[in-house]
Backbone bond lengths (Angstrom), bond angles and torsions (degrees), N, CA, C in turn:
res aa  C-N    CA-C-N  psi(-1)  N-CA   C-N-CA  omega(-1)  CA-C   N-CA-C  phi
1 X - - - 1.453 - - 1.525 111.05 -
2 X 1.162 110.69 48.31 2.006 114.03 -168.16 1.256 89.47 -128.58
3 X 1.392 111.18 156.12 1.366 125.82 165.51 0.911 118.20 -60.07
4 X 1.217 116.96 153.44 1.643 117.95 -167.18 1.756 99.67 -146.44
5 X 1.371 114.34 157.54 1.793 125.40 -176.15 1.172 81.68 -72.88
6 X 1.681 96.50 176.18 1.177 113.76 147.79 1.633 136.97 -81.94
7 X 1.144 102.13 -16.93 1.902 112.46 164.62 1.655 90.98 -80.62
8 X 1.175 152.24 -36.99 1.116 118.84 161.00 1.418 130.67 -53.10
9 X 0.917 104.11 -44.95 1.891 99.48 178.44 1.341 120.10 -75.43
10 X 1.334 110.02 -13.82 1.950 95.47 151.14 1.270 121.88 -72.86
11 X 1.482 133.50 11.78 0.962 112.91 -155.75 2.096 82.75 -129.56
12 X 1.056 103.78 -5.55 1.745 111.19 -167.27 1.848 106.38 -59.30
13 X 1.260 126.83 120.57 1.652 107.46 -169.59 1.735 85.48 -118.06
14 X 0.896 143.77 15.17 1.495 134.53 149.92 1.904 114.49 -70.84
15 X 1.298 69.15 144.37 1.939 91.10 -177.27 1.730 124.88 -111.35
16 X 1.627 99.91 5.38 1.189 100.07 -178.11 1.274 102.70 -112.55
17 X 1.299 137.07 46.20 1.170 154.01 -166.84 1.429 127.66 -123.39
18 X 1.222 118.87 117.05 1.752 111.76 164.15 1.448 111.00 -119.95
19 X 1.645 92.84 148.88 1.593 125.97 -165.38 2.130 98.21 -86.76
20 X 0.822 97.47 111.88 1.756 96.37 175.27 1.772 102.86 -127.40
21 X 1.353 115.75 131.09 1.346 121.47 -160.94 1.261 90.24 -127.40
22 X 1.516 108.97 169.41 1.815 118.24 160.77 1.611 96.12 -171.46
23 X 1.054 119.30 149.56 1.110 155.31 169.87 1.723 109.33 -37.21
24 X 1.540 130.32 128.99 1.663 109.97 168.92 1.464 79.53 -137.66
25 X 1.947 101.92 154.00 1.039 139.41 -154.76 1.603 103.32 -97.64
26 X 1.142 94.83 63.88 1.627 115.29 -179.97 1.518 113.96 -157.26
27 X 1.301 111.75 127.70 1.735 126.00 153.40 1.050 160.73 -123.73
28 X 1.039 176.15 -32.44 1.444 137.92 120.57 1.426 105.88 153.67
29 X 1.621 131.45 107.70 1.108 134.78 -154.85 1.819 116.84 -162.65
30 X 0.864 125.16 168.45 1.405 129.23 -178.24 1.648 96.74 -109.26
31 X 1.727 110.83 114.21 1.506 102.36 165.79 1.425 104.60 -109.08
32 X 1.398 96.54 165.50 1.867 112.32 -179.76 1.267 113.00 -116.51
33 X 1.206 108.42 117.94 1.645 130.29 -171.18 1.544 108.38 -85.05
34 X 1.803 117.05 57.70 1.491 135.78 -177.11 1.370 92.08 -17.93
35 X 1.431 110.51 -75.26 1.683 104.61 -140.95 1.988 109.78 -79.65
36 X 1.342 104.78 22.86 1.598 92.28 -176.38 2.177 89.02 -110.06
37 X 1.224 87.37 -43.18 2.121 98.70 -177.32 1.525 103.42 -96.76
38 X 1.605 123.04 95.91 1.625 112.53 154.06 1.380 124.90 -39.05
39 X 1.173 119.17 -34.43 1.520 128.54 178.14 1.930 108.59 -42.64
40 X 1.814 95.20 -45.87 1.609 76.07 -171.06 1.249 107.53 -127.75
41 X 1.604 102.38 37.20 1.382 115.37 153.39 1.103 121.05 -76.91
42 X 2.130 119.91 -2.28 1.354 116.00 -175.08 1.584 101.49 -96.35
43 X 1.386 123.14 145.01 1.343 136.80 -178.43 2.013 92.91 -55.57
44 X 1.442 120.97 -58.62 1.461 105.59 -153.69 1.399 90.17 -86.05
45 X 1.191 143.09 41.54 1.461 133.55 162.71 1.420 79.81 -102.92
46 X 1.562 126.11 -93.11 1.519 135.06 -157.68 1.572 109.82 -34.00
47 X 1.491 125.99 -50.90 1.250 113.56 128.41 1.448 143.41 37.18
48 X 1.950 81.55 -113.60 1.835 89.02 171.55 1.021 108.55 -62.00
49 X 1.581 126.20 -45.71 1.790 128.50 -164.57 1.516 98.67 -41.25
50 X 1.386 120.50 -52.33 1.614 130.24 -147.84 1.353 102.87 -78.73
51 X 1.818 118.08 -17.27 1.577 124.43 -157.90 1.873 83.65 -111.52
52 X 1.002 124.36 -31.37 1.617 110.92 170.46 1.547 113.05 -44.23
53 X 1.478 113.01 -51.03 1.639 120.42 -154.22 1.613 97.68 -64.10
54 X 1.313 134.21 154.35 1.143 124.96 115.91 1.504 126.75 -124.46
55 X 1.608 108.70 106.42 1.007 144.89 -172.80 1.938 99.93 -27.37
56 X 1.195 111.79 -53.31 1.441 105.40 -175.99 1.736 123.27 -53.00
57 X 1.174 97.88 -7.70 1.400 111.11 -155.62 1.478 101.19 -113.38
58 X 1.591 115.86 -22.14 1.648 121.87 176.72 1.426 95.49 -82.74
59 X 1.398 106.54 -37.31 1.587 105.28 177.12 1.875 120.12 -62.94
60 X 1.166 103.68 -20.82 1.661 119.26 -173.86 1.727 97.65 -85.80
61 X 1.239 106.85 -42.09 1.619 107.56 -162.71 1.758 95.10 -84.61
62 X 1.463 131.06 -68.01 1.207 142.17 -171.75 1.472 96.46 -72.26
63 X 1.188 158.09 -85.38 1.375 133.41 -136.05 1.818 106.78 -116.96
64 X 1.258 117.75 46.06 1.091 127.43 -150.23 1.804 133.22 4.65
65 X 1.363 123.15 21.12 1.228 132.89 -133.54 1.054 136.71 109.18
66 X 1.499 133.94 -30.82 1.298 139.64 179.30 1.373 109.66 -98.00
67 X 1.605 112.53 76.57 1.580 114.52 -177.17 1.934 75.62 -161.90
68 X 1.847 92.55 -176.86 1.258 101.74 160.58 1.905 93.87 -146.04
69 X 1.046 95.50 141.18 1.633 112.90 173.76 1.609 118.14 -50.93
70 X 0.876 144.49 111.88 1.527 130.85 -165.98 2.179 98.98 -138.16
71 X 1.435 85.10 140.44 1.808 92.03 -175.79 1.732 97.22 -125.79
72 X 1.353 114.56 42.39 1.494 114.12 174.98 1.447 90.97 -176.52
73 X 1.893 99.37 156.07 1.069 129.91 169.58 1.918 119.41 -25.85
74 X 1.370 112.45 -55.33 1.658 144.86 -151.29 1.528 87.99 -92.26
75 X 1.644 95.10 112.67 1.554 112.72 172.89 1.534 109.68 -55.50
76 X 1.189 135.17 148.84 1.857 131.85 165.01 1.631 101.22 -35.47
77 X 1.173 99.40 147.54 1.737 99.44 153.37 1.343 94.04 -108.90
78 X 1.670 94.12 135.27 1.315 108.90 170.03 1.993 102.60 -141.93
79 X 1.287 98.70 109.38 1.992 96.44 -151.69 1.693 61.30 -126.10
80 X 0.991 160.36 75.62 1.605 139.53 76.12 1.243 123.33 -96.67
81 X 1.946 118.53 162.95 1.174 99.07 -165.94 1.595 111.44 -83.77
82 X 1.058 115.52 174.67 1.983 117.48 164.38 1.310 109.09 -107.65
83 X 1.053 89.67 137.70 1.618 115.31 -175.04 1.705 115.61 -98.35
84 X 1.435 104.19 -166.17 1.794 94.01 -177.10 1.861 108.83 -63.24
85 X 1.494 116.32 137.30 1.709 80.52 161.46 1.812 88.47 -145.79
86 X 1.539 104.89 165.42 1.112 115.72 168.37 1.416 122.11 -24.26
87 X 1.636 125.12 162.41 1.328 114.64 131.04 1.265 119.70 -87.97
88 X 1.748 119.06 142.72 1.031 136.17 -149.75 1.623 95.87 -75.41
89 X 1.450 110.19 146.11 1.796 106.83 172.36 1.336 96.61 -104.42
90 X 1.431 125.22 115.91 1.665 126.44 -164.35 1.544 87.44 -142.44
91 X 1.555 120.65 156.22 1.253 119.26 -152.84 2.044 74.88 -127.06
92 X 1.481 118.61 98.73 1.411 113.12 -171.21 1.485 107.05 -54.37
93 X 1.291 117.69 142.62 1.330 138.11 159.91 1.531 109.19 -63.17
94 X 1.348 115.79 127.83 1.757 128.47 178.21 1.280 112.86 -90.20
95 X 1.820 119.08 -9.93 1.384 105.81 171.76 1.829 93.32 -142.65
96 X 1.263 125.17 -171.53 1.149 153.36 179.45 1.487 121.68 -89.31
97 X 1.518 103.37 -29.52 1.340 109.70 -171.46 1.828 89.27 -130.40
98 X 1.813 91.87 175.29 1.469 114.89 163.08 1.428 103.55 -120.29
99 X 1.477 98.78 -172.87 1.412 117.35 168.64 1.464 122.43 -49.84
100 X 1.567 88.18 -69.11 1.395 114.61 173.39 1.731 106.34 -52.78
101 X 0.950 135.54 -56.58 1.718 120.44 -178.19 1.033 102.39 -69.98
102 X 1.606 152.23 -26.05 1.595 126.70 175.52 1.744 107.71 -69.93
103 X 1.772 104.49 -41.71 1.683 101.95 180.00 1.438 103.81 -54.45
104 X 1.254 154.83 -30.50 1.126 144.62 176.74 1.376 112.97 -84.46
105 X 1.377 107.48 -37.34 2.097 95.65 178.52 1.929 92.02 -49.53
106 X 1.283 92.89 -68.26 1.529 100.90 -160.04 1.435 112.59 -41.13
107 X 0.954 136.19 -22.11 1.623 149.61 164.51 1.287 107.80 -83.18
108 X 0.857 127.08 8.17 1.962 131.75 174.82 1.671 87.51 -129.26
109 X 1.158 142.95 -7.28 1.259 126.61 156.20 1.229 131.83 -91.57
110 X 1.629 101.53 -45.35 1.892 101.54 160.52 1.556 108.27 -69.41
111 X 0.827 158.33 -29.09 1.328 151.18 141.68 1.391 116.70 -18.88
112 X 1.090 117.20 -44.89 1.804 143.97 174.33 1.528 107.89 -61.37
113 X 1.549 96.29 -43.21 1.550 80.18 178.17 1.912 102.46 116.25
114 X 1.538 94.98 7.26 1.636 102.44 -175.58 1.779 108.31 -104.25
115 X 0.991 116.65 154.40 1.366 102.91 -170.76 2.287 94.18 -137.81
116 X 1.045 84.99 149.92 2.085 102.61 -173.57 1.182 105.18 -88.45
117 X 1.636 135.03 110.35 1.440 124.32 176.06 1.992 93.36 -98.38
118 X 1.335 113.70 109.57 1.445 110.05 167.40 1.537 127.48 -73.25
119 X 1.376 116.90 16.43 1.135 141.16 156.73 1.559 129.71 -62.95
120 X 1.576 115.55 -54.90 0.987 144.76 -151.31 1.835 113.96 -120.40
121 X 2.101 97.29 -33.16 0.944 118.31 -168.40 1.306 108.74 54.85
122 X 1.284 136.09 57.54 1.415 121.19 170.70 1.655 91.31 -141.87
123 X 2.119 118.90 156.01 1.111 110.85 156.83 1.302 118.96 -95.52
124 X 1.399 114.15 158.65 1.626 106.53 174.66 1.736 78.65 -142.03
125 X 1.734 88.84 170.25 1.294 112.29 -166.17 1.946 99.81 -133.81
126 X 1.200 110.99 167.02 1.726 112.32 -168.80 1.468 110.10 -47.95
127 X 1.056 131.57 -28.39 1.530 147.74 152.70 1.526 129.73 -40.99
128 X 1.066 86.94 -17.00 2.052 113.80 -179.34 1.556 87.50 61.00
129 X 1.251 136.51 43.57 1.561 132.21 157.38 1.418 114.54 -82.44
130 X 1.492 117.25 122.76 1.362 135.48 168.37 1.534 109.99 -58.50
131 X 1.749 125.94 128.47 1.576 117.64 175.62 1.658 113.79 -70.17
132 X 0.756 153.42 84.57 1.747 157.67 -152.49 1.633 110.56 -168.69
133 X 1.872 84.55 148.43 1.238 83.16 173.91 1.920 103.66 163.30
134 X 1.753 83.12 159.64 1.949 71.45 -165.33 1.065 119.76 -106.60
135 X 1.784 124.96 150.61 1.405 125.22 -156.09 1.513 105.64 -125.44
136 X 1.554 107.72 107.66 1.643 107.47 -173.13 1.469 115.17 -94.95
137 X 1.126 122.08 132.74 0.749 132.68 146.19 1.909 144.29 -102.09
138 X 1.321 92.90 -163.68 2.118 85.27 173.43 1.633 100.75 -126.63
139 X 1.485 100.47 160.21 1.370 113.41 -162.29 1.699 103.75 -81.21
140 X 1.186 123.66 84.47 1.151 124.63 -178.09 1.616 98.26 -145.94
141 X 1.703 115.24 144.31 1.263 113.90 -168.02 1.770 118.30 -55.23
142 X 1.041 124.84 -31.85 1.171 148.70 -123.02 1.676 90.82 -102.23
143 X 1.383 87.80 -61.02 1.722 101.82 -164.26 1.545 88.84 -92.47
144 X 1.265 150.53 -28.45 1.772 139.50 160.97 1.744 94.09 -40.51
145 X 1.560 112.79 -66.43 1.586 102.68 -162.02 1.387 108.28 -63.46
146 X 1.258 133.50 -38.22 1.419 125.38 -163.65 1.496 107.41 -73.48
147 X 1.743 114.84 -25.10 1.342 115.35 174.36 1.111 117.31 -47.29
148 X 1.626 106.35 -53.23 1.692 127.98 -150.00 2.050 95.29 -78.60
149 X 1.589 99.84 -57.52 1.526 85.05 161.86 1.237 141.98 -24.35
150 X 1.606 102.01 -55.97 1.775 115.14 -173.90 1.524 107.59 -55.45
151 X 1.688 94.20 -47.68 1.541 109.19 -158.82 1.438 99.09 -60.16
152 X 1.376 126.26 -34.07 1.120 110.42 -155.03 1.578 100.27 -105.71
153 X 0.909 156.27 39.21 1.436 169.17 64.96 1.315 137.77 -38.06
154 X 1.825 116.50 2.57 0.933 133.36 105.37 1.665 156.42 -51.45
155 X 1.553 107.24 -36.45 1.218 140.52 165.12 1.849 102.86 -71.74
156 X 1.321 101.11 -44.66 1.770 88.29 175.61 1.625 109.68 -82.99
157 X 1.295 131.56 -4.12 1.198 108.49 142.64 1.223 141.59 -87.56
158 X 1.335 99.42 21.56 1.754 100.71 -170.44 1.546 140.29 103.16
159 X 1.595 93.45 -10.93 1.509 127.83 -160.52 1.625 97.10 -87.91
160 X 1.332 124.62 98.81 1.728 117.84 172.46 1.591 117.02 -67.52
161 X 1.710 88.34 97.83 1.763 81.99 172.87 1.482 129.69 -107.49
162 X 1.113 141.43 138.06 1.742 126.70 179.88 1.525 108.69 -116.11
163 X 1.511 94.62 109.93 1.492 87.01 -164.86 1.525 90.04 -85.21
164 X 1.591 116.89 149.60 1.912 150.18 171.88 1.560 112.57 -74.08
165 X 1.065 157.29 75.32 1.225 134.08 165.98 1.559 112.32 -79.61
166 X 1.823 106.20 127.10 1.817 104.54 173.47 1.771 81.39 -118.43
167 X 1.692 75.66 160.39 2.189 88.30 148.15 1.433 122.02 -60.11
168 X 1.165 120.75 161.08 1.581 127.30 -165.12 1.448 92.17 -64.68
169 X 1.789 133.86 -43.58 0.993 125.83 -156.92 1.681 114.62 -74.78
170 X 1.184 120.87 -25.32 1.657 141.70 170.52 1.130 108.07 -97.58
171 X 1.123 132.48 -7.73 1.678 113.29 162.12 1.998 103.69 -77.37
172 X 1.164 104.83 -39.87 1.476 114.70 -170.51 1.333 108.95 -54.05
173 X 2.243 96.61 -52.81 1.769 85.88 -163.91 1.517 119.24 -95.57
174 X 2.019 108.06 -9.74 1.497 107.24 -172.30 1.680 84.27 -104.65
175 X 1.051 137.71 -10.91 1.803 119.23 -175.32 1.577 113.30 -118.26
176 X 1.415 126.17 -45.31 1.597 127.45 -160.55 1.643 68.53 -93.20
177 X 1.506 150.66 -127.30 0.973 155.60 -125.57 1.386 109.43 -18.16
178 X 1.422 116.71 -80.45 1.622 124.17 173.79 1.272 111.03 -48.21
179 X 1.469 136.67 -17.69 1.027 123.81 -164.09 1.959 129.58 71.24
180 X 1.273 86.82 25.87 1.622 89.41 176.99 1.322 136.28 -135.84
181 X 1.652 86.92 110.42 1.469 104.03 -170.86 1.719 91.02 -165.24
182 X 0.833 94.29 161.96 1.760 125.24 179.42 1.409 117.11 -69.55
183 X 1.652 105.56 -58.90 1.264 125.00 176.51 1.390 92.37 -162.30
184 X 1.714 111.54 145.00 1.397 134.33 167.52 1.185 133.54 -116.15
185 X 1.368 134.52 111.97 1.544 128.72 175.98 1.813 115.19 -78.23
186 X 1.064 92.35 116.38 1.880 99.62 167.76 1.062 119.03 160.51
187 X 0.934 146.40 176.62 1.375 147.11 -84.52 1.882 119.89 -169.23
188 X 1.279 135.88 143.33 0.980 116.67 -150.89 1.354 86.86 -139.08
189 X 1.788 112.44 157.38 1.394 98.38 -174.83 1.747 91.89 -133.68
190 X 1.285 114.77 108.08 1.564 117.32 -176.98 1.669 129.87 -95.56
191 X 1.494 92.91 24.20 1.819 117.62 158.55 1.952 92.26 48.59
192 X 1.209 105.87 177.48 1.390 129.82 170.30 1.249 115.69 -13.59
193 X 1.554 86.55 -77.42 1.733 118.09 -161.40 1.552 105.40 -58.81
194 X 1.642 118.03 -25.42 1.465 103.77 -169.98 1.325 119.18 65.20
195 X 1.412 105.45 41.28 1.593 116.72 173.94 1.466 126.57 -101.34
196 X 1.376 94.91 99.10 1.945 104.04 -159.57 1.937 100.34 -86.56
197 X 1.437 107.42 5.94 1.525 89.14 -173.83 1.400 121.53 -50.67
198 X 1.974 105.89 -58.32 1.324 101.58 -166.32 1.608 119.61 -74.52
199 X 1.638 115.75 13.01 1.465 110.61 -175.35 1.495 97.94 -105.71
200 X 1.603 129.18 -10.86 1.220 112.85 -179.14 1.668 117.14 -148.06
201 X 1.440 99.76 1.03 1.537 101.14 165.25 1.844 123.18 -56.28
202 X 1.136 118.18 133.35 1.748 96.11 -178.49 1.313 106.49 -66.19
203 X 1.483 144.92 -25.82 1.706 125.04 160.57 1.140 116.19 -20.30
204 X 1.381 117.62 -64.14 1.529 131.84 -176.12 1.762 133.10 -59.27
205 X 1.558 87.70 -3.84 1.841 105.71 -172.10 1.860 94.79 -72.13
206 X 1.422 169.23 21.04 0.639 166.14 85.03 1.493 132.95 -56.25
207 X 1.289 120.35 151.27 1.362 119.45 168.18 1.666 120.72 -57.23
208 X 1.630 96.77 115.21 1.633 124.08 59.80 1.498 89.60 -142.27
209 X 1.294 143.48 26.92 1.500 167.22 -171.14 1.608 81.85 -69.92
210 X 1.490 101.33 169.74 1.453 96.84 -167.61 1.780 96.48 -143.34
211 X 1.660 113.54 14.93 1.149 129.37 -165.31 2.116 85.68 -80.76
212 X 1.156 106.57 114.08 1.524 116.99 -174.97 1.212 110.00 -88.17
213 X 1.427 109.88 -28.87 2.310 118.88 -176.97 1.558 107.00 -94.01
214 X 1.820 107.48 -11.34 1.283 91.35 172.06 1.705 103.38 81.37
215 X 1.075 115.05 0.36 1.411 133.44 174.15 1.481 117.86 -3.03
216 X 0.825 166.38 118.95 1.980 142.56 140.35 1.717 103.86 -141.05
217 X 1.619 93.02 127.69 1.312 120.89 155.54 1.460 113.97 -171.69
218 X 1.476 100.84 135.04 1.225 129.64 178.96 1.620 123.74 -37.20
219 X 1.307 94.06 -47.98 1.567 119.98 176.56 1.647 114.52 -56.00
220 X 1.241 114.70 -57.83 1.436 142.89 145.75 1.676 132.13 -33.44
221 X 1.060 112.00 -42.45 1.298 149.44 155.58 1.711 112.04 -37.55
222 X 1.130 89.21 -67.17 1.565 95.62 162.84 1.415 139.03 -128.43
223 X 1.006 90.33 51.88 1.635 133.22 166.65 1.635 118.55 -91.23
224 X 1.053 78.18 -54.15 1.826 109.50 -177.46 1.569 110.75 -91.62
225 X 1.223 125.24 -25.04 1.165 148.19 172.24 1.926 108.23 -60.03
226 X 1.385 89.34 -80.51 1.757 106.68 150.72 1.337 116.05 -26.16
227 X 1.572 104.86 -78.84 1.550 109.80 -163.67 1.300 121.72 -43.13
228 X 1.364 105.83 -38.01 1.964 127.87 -179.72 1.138 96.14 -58.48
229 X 0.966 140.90 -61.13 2.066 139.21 -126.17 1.716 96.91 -116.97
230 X 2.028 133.34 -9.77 1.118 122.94 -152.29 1.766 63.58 -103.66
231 X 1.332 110.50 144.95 1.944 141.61 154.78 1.284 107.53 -84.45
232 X 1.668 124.47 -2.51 1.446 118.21 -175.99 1.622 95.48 -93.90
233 X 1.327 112.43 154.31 1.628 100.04 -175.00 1.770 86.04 -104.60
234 X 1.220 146.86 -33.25 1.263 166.54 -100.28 1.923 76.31 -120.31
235 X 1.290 114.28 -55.36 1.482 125.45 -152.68 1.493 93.91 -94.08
236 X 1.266 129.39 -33.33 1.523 134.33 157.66 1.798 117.56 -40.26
237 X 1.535 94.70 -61.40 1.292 97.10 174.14 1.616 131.32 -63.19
238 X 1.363 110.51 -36.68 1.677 113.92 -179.53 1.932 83.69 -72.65
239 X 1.424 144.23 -57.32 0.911 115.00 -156.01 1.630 116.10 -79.22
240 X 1.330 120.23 3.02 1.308 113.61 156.76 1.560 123.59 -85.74
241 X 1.373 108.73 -29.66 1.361 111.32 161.95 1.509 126.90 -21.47
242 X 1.504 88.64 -75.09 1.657 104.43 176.72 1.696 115.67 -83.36
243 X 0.948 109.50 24.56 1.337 130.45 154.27 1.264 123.78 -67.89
244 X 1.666 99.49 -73.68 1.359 128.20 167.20 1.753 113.31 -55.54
245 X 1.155 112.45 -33.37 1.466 97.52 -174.50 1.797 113.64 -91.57
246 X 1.929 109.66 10.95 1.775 108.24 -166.31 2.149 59.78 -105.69
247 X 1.047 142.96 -53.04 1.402 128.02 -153.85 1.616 106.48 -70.61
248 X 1.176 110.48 -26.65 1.802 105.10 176.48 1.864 97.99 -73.19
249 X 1.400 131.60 -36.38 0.993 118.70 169.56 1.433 118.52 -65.93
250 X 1.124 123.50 -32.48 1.824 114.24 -179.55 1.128 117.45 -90.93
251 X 1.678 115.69 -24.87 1.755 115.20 167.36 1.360 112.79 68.74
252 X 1.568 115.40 32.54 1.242 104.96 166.68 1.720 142.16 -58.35
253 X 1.460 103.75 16.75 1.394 134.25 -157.37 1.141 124.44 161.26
254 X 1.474 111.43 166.33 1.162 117.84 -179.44 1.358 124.50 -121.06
255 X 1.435 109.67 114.66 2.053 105.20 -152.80 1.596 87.31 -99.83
256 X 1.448 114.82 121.18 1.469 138.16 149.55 1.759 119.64 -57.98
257 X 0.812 114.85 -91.50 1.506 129.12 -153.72 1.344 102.01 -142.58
258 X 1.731 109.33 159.69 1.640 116.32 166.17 2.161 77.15 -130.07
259 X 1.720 84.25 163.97 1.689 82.47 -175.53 1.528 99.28 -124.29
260 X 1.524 89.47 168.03 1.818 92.31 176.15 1.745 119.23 -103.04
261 X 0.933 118.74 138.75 1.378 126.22 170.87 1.725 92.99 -61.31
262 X 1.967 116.85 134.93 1.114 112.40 -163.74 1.632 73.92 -124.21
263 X 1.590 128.70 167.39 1.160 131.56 -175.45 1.537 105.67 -156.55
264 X 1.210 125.35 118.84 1.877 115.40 -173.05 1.313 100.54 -123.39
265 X 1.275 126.28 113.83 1.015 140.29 -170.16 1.762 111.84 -129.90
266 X 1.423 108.25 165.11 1.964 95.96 -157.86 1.414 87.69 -113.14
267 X 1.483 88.85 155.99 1.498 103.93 -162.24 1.611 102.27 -61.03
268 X 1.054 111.74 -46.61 1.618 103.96 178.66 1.343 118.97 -38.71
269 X 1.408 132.03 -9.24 1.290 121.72 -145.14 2.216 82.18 -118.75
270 X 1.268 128.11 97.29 0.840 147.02 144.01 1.838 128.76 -20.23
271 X 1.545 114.07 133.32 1.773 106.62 168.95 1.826 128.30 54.05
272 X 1.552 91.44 18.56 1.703 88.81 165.80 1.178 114.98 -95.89
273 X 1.269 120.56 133.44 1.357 135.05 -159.90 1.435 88.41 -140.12
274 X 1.700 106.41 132.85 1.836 117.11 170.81 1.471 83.59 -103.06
275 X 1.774 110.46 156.23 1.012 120.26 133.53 1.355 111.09 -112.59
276 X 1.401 109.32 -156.60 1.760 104.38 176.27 1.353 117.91 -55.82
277 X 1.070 128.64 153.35 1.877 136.03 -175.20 1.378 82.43 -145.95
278 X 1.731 96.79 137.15 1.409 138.22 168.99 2.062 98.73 -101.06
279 X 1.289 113.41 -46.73 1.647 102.41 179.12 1.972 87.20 -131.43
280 X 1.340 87.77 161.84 1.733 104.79 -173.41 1.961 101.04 -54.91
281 X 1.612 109.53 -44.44 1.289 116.20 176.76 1.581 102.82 -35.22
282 X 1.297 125.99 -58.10 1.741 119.99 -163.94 1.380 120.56 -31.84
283 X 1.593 106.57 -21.14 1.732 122.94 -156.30 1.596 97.04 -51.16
284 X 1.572 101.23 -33.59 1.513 115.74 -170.32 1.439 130.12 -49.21
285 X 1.300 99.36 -39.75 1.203 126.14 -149.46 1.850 109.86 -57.09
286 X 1.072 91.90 -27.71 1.737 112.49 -179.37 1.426 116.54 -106.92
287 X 1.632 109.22 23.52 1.303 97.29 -177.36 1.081 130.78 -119.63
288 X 1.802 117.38 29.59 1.514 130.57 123.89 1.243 121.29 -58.28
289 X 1.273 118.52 14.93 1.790 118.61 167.20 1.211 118.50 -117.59
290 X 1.351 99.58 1.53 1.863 116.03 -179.56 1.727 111.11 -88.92
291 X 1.521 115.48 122.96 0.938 112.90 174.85 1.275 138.04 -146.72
292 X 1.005 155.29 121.48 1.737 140.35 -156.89 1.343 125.99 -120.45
293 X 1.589 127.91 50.60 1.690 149.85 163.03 1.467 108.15 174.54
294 X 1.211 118.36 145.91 1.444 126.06 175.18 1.262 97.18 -122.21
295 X 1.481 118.34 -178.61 1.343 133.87 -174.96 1.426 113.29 -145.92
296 X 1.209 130.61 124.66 1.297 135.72 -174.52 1.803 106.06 -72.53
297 X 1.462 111.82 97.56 1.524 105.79 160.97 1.436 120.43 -76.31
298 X 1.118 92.30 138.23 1.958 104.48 160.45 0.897 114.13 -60.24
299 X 1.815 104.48 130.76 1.591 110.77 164.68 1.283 131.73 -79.30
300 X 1.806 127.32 23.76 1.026 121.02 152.49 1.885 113.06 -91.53
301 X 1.511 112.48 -10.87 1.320 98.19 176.16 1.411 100.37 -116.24
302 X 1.224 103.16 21.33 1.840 111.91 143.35 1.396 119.42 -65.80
303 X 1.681 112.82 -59.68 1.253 154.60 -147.50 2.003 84.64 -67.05
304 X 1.343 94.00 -56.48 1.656 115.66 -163.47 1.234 88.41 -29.94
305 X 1.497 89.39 -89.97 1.686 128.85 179.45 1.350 110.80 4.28
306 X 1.584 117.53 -61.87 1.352 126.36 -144.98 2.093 86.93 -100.72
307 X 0.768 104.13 -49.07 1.690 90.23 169.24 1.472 125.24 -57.84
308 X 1.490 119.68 -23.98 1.303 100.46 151.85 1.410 159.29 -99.53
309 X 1.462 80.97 23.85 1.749 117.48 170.52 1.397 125.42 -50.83
């Protein structure tokens, strides 16, 4: 009854089993650390990078289905509960990208002002700047494959990437702390409340701030400013909205997927109901309602019962 990946559950050969999923308030993205790489300090690089992915398809290859695709900061709302459901029959995607999204990155780069030597295979731009650059991540299965994915649908446009793998504990204190890396894959976890201050306010663009793109705008600023301090959830949401739509214009990253907590539990086992979970532990929370045999009472010590009320 533990959570389980999703490469685990292809592999599950029991049949007395149901799959119950829900949604966690976390997502998962490649940010760009502008001021350390000029390269993707230019708007039509971050751009193409963001117009290579298609997110549905990282979601098909990396979480086999049990994710949702996301192109902004702001996890899905999903405020009903989920119930039992199938596993999905999805035919996995072998790359990250199509045709069609590299012909358009690459047309959002000469547009830019970058030009393709098929000689050399490298782009450069009027600057004689090479497109490259390195993408760290942490040594965890999940975020290794989605790296190597990205990278390499980057690499088929031309884009030289070397993706970094450290342990979680040295990515934190020699790369996310100092701030050094090029570009970073991982993931953010924005609890309950949906409190995006400290991941994208510019306060937070230094250590121990948790702003990963290095973020700043004014506009934004107090957006997030707002969003924190309003008790209306109604007035929370429109001001994250337009949050999300000044960050799809600046592209400080590239948001992949948020994932689902997957849960396999045997059919015998009766009345588990997820609601939203902030940590996998929450599953618990309802599980004085979990049960597996009933017993038929008599309706004379039904009858009792209620007369001595």
């Amino acid at each position: 009854m533990a959570g389980i990946s999703p490469e685990q559950l292809g592999s599950i050969e029991r049949t007395d089993i149901s799959i119950l999923t829900v949604p966690l308030p976390r997502i998962f993205g490649v940010f760009f650390n502008q001021g350390r790489s000029p390269v993707l300090a230019d708007a039509s690089v971050r751009k193409a990078l963001n117009e290579a992915i298609v997110n549905e398809r990282v979601v098909q290859m990396i979480l086999r289905g049990y994710g949702v695709s996301i192109d902004s900061p702001v996890p899905p709302h999903i405020l009903s509960l989920e119930g039992v459901r199938t596993r999905p029959e999805i035919a996995v995607a072998q790359t990250a990208y199509t045709d069609e999204s590299l012909a358009s990155a690459k047309a959002i780069l000469e547009k830019g002002g970058w030009s393709y030597d098929e000689a050399s295979a490298t782009w450069t731009n009027a600057k004689k700047q090479e497109l490259g650059f390195t993408l760290a991540t942490a040594d965890a299965p999940e975020l290794v494959a989605t790296a190597n994915a990205v990278a390499a649908a980057w690499q088929e446009l031309g884009v030289r990437v070397n993706v970094q793998v450290y342990p979680i504990s040295e990515l934190n204190t020699a790369v996310i702390r100092p701030r050094e890396y090029d570009a970073i894959l991982f993931g953010e976890v924005v609890g309950r409340e949906l409190d995006l201050f400290a991941f994208w306010h510019s306060s937070q663009r230094n250590d121990p701030g948790l702003n990963l793109a290095l973020y700043t705008s004014s506009r934004a600023d107090t957006l997030l400013s707002q969003a924190r301090a309003t008790t209306k959830p109604e007035d929370r949401e429109s001001l994250y909205l337009e949050f999300a739509e000044l960050v799809k214009d600046d592209v400080p990253a590239v948001f992949l997927y948020s994932p689902e907590f997957i849960y396999a539990i045997p059919d015998e086992l009766k009345g588990v109901r997820l609601g939203a979970l902030t940590t996998p532990a929450e599953r618990f929370l309802s599980a004085h309602a979990w049960y597996t045999d009933t017993e038929k009472v008599w309706s004379i010590f039904t009858n009792q019962s209620q007369e001595n009320i």
